[in-house]
Backbone as JSON, one array per atom type, in Angstrom:
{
  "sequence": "XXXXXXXXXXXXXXXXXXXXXXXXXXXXXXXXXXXXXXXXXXXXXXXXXXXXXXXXXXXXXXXXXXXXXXXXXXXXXXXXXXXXXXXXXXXXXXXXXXXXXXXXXXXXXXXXXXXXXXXXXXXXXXXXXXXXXXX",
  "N": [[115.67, 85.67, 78.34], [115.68, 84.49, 81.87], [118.04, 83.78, 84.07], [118.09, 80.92, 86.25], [119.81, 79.82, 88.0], [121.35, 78.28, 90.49], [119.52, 78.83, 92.05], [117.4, 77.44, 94.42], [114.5, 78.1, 95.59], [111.96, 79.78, 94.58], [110.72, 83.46, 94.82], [108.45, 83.24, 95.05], [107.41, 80.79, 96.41], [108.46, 80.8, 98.92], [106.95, 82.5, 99.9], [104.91, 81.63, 99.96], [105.14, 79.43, 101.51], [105.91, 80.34, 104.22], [103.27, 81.58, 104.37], [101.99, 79.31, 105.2], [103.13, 78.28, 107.61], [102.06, 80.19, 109.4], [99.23, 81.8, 111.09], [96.7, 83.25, 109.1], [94.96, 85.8, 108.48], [91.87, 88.19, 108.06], [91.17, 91.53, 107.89], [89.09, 92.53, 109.56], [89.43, 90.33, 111.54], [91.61, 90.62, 112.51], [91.35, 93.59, 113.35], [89.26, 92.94, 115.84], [90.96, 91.13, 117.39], [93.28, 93.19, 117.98], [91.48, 94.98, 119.19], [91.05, 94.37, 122.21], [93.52, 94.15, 123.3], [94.84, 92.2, 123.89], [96.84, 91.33, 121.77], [99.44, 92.12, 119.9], [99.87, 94.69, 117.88], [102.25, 94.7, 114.73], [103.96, 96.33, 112.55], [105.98, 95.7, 110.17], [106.98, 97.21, 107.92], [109.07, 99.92, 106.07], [110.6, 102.93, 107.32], [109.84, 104.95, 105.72], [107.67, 104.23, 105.12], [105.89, 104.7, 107.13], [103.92, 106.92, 107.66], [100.78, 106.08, 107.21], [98.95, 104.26, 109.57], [98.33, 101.45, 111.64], [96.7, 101.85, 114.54], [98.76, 102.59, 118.11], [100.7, 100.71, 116.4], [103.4, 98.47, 116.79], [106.61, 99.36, 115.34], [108.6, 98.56, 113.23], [111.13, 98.13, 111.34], [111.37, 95.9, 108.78], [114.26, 94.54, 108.28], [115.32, 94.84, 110.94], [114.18, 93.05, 112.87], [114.86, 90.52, 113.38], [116.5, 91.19, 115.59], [115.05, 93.28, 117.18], [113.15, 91.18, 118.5], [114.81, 89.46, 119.33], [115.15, 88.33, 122.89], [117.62, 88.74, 123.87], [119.05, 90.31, 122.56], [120.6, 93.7, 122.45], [118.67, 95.56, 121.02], [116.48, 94.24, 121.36], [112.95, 94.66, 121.48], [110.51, 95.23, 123.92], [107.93, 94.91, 123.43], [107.59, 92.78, 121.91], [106.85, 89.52, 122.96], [107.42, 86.28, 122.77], [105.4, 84.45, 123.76], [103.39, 86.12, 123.58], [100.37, 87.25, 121.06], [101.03, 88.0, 118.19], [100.35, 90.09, 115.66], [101.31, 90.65, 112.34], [101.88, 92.86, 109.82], [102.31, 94.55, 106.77], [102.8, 96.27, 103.87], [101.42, 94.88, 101.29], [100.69, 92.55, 102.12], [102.62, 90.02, 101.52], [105.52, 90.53, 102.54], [104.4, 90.8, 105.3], [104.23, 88.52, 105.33], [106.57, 86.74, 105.19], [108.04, 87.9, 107.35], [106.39, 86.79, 109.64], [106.83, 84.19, 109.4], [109.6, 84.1, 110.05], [109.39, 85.43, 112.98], [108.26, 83.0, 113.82], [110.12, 81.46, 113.49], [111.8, 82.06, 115.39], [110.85, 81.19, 118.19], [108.21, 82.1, 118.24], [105.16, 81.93, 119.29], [102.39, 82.37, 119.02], [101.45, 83.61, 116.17], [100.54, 85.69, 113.47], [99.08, 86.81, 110.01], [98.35, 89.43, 108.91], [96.25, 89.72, 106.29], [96.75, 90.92, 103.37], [97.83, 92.99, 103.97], [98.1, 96.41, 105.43], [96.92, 97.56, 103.48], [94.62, 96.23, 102.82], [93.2, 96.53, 105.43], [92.65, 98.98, 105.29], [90.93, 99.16, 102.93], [88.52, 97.82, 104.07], [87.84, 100.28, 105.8], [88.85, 100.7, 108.27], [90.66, 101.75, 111.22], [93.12, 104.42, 111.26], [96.22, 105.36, 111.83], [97.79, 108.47, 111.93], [101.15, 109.25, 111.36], [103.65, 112.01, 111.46], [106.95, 113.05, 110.45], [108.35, 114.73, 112.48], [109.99, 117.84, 111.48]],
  "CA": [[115.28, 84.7, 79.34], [116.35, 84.66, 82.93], [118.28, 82.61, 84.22], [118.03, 80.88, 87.78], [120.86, 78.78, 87.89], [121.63, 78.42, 91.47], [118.24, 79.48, 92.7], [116.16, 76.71, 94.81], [113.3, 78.46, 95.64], [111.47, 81.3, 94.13], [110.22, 83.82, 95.86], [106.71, 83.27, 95.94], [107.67, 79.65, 96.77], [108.98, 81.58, 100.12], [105.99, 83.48, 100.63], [103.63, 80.39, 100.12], [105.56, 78.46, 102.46], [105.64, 81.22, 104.79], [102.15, 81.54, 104.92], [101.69, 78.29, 105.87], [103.48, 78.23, 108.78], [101.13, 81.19, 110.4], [97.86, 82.26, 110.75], [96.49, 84.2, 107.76], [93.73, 86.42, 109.09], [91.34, 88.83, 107.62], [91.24, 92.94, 108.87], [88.24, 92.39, 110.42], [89.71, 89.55, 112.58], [93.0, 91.48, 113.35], [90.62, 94.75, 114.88], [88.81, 92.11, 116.53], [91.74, 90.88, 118.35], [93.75, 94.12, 118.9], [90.78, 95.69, 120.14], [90.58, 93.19, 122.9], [94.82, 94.33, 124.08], [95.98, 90.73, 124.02], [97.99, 91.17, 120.5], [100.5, 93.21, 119.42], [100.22, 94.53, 115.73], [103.65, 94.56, 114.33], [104.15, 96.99, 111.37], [107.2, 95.89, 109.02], [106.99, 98.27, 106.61], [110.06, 100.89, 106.44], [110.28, 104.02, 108.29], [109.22, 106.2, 104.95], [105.89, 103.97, 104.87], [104.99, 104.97, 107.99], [102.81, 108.06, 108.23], [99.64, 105.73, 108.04], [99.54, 102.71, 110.34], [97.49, 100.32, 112.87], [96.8, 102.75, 115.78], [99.56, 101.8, 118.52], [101.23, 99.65, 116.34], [105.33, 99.02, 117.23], [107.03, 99.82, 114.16], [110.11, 97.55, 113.58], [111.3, 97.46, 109.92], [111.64, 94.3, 108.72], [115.6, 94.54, 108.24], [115.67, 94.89, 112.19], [112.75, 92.29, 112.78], [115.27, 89.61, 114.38], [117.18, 92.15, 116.78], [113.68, 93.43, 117.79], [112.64, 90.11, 118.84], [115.58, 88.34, 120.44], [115.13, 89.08, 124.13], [118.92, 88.71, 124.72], [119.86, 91.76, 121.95], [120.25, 95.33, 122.87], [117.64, 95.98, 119.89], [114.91, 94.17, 121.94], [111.28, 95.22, 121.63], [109.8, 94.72, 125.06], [106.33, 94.52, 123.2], [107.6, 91.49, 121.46], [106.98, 88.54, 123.71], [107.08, 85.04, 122.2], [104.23, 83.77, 124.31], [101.72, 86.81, 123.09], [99.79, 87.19, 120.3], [101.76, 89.32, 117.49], [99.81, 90.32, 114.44], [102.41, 91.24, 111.55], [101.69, 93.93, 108.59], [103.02, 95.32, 106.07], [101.72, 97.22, 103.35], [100.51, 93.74, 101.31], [100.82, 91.07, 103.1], [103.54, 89.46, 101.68], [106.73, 90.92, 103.23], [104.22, 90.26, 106.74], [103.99, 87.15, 106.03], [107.67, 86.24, 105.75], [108.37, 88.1, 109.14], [105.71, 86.42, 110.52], [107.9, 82.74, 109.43], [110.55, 84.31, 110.87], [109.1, 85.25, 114.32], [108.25, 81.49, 114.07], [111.35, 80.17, 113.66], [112.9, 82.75, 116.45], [109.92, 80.78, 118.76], [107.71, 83.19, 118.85], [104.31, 80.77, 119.26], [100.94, 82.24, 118.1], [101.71, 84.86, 115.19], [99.76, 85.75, 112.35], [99.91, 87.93, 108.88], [97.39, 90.36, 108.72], [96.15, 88.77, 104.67], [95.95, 92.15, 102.2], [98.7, 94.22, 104.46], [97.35, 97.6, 105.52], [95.5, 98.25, 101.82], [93.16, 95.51, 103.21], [92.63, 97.29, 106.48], [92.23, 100.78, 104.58], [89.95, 99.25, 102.21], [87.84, 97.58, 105.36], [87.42, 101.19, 106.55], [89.01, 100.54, 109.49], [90.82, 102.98, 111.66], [94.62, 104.39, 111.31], [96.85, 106.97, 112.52], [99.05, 109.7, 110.96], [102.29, 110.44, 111.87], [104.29, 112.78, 110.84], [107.97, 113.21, 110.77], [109.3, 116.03, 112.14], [111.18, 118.45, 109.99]],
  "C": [[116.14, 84.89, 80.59], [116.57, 84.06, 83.3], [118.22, 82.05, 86.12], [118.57, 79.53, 88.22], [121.28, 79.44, 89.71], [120.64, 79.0, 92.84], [117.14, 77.83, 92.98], [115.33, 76.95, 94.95], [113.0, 79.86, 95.04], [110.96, 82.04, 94.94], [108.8, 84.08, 96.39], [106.74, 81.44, 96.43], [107.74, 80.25, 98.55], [107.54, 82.1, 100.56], [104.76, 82.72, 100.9], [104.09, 79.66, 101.48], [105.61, 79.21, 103.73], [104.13, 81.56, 105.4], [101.47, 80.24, 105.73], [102.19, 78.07, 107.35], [102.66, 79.12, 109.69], [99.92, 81.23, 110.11], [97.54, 83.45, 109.82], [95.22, 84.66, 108.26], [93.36, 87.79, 108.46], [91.5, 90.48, 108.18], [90.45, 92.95, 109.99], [88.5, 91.44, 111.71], [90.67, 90.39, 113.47], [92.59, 92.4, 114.02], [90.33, 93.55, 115.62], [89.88, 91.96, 117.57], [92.74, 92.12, 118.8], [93.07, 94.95, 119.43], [90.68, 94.88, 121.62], [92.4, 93.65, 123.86], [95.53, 93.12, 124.3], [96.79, 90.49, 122.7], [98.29, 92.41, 120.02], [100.73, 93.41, 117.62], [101.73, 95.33, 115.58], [104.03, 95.36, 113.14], [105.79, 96.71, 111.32], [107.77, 96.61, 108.3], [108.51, 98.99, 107.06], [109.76, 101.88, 106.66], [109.45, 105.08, 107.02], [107.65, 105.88, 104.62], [105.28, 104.24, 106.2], [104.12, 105.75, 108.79], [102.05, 107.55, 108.24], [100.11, 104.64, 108.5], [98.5, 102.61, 111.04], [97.28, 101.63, 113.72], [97.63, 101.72, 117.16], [99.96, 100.62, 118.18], [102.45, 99.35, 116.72], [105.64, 98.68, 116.04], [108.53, 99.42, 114.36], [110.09, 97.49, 112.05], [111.85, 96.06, 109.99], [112.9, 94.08, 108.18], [116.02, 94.09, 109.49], [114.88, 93.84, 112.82], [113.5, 91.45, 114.02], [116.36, 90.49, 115.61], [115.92, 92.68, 117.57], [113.23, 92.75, 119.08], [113.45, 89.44, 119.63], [115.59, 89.66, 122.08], [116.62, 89.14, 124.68], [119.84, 89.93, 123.8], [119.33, 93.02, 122.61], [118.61, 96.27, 122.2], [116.78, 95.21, 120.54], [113.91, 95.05, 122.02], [110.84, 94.81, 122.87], [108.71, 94.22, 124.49], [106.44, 93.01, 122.55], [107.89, 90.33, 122.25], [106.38, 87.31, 122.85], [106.03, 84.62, 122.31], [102.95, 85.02, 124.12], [101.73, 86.75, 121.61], [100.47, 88.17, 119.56], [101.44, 88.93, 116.06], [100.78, 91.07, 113.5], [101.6, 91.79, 110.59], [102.48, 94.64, 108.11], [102.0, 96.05, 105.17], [100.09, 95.99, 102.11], [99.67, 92.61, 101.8], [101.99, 90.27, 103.12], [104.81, 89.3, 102.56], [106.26, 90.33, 105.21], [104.57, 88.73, 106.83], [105.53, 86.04, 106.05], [108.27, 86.51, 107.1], [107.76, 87.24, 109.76], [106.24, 84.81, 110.34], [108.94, 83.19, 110.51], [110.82, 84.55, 112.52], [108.53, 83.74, 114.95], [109.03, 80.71, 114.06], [112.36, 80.46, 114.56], [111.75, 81.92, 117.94], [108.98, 81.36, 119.18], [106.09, 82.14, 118.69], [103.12, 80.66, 118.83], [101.56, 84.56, 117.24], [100.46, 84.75, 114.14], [100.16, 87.22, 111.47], [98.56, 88.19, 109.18], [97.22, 90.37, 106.37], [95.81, 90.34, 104.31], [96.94, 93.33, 102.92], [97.16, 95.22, 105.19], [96.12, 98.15, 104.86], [94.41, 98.03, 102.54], [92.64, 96.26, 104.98], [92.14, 98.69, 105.94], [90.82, 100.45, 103.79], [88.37, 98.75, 102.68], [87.1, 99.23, 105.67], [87.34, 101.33, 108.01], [90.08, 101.23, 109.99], [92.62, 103.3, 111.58], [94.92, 105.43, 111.64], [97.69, 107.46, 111.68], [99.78, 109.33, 111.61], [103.39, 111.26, 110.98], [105.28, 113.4, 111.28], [108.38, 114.65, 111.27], [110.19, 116.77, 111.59], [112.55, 119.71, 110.79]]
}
């Protein structure tokens, strides 16, 4: 048995509560709106998941997520502006959808998780890019 002595929340407790705070949106919604250039899709994932991805997504592991985002660190993202639209993904959803708390509690004002990660965009049949590390 395991014990969870000293443990308030679990971690799908976290990821429920998490979702609640943002918008939970389908693949089909998320093209929708980054075809359109008013939201910024946000890939989490870590650098070794990222040969496929969003097409122009900005690629911020989610270690670096709050350096990214604060406009007063060196690690600023220009693309990350509080007041736009920033669609988060990862490869489920989950991991988006705690960033996407977290860019809510740094004030970031209309966010959303992209629900199913990437899979659910792959399994959509909706469009992604290579890249590939140089060697």
């Amino acid at each position: 048995m395991t014990s969870t002595a000293g443990i308030t929340k679990s971690a799908v407790e976290l990821v429920q509560e998490a979702r609640a705070q943002i918008d939970n949106i389908t693949p089909k919604q998320a093209y929708r709106e980054l075809s359109t250039g008013n939201a910024v899709a946000l890939d989490i994932r870590e650098p070794v998941e990222w040969e496929q991805h969003i097409e122009g997504a900005l690629q911020v592991p989610r270690g670096l997520l709050e350096f990214a985002a604060d406009p007063a660190s060196p690690r600023h993202a220009p693309e990350l502006d509080p007041h736009s639209r920033v669609i988060v993904y990862c490869r489920s959803g989950v991991r988006g959808a705690l960033a996407g708390a977290t860019l809510k509690t740094l004030g970031f004002e209309n966010v959303a998780n992209l629900d199913g990660g990437l899979n659910a965009w792959k399994d959509e049949g909706l469009p992604t890019d290579e890249h590939h590390a140089d060697l």
